[in-house]
N, C-alpha and C positions, 0 to 999 in steps of 0.2 A: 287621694288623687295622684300623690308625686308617686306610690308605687305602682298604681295603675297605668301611666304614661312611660315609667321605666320598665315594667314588662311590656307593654307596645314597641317601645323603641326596639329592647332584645330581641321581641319575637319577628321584628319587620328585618334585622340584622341578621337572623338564624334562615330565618326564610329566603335570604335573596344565599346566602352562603351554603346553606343545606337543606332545601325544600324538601326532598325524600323524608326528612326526619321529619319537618312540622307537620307534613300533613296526617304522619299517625292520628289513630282515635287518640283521644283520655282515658284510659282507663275508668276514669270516676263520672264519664258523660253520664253514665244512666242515672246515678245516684245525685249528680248536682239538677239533670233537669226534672226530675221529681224532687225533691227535698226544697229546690230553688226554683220557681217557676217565674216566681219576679223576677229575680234576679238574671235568671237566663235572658230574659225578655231583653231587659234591658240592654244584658250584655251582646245580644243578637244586635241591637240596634245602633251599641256601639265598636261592634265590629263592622259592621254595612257603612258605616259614618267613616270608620278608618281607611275603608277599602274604596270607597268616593273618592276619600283624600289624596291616597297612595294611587289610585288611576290616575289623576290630572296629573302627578309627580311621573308617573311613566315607572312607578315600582309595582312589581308582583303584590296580587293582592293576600292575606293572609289568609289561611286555610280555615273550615266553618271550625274546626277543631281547638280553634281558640276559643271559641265561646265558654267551654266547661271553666277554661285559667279565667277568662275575665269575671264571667260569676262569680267563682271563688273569691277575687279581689273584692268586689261587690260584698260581698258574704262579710270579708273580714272587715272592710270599713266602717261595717254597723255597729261593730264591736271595737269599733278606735285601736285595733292593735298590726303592727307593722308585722306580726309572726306569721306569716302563710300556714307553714307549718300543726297551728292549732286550729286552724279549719280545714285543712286534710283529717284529722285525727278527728275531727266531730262531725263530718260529711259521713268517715266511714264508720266511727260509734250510730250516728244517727239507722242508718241503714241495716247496722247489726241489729237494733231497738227493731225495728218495722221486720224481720224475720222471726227476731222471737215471736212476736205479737202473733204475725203470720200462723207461725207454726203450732202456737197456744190454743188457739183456737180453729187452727184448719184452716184458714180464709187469706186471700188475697188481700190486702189492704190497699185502696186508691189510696196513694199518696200525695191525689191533688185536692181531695175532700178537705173541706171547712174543721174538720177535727183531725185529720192531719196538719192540716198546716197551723193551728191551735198548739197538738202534739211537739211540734216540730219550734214555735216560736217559744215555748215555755222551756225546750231543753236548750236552748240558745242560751235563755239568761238563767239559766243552771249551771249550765256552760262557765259564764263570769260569775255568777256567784261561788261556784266551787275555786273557781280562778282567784277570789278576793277572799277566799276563806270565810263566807257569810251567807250559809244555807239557810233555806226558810225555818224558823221554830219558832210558830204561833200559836202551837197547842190544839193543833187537831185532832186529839187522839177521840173524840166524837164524832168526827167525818169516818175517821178509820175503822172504829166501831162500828157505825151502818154500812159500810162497803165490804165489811169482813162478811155480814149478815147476805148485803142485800147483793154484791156478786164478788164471791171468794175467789171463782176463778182468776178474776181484774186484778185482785190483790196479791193472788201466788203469784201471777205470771208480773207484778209487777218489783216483787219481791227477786224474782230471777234476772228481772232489767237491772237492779238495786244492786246485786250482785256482780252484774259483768260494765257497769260503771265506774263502779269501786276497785275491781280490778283495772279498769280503762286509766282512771284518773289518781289513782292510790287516794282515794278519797271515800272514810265510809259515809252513806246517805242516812241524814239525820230522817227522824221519824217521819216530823214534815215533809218534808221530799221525796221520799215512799208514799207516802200518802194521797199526795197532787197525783204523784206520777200511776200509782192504778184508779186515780179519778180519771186521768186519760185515756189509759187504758179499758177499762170500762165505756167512754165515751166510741172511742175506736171502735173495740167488740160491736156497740151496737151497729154501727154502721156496715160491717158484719162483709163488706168488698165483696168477691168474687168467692164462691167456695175453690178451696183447691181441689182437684183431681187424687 
């Protein structure tokens, strides 16, 4: 909360001093209001709340383009850490993930569907788990077995997610975690989105 109310304060300081600049987009709008749809919600309702406040003050109200920073903050207090920082870096790994998948199988992925946002809360506490050095290893290698059988494409394309995580995080993905991760993949496929063009 104290770092969500000290970006309000900066961004109501930048705003009355350089409005030109606040009202740019975010660059990372798309990707936060898909990825974070709570969290936008939320953050939509407390920028409408701030801008209430700042009219009665007789201050400029702040531009919709805050919503994407407040989410953000939103995003990172679920995760107890003061680092903005590692929620840009997982906003846009998340996003990378969802065009592999895309492009694995040819299809659009709704990134507001019940197994995205499954997809999407399981890389989260991936997220802290690689962060705390304590990847899952429960000994799935019989999940892994039937998904190698029962859809290989889930498991290559999630082998390739595996890969550009490891690259993202300098972190190799134990077997377990491969493993989940084309259980969701597989889950996604079948929801199967939009074909692309």
């Amino acid at each position: 909360m104290v770092a969500l109310a000290d970006h309000l304060q900066m961004a109501v300081k930048r705003n009355e001093l350089e409005p030109e600049l606040t009202s740019n987009p975010n660059p990372l709008s798309a990707e936060v209001h898909h990825l974070y749809p709570e969290e936008t919600r939320l953050a939509t309702e407390i920028l409408e709340r701030t801008n209430n406040w700042l009219a009665e003050k007789g201050i400029p109200p702040l531009p919709p383009a805050e919503v994407v920073a407040i989410s953000l903050h939103l995003v990172n207090a679920g995760f107890r850490t003061e680092d903005l920082a590692e929620t840009y870096v997982m906003t846009g790994v998340f996003e990378q993930l969802f065009e592999v998948i895309d492009s694995s199988f040819g299809i659009t992925l709704d990134r507001q569907s019940v197994n995205a946002a499954r997809f999407i809360t399981h890389m989260r506490y991936f997220f802290v788990r690689v962060h705390h050095d304590g990847q899952l290893n429960d000994g799935m290698s019989v999940l892994r077995n039937s998904l190698e059988i029962s859809h290989p494409d889930s498991v290559a394309c999630a082998e390739r997610l595996s890969q550009i995580l490891s690259l993202r995080l300098g972190a190799e993905l134990s077997s377990d975690e491969q493993t989940y991760l084309a259980l969701h993949v597989a889950r996604l496929a079948e929801d199967r989105g939009t074909t692309a063009d």
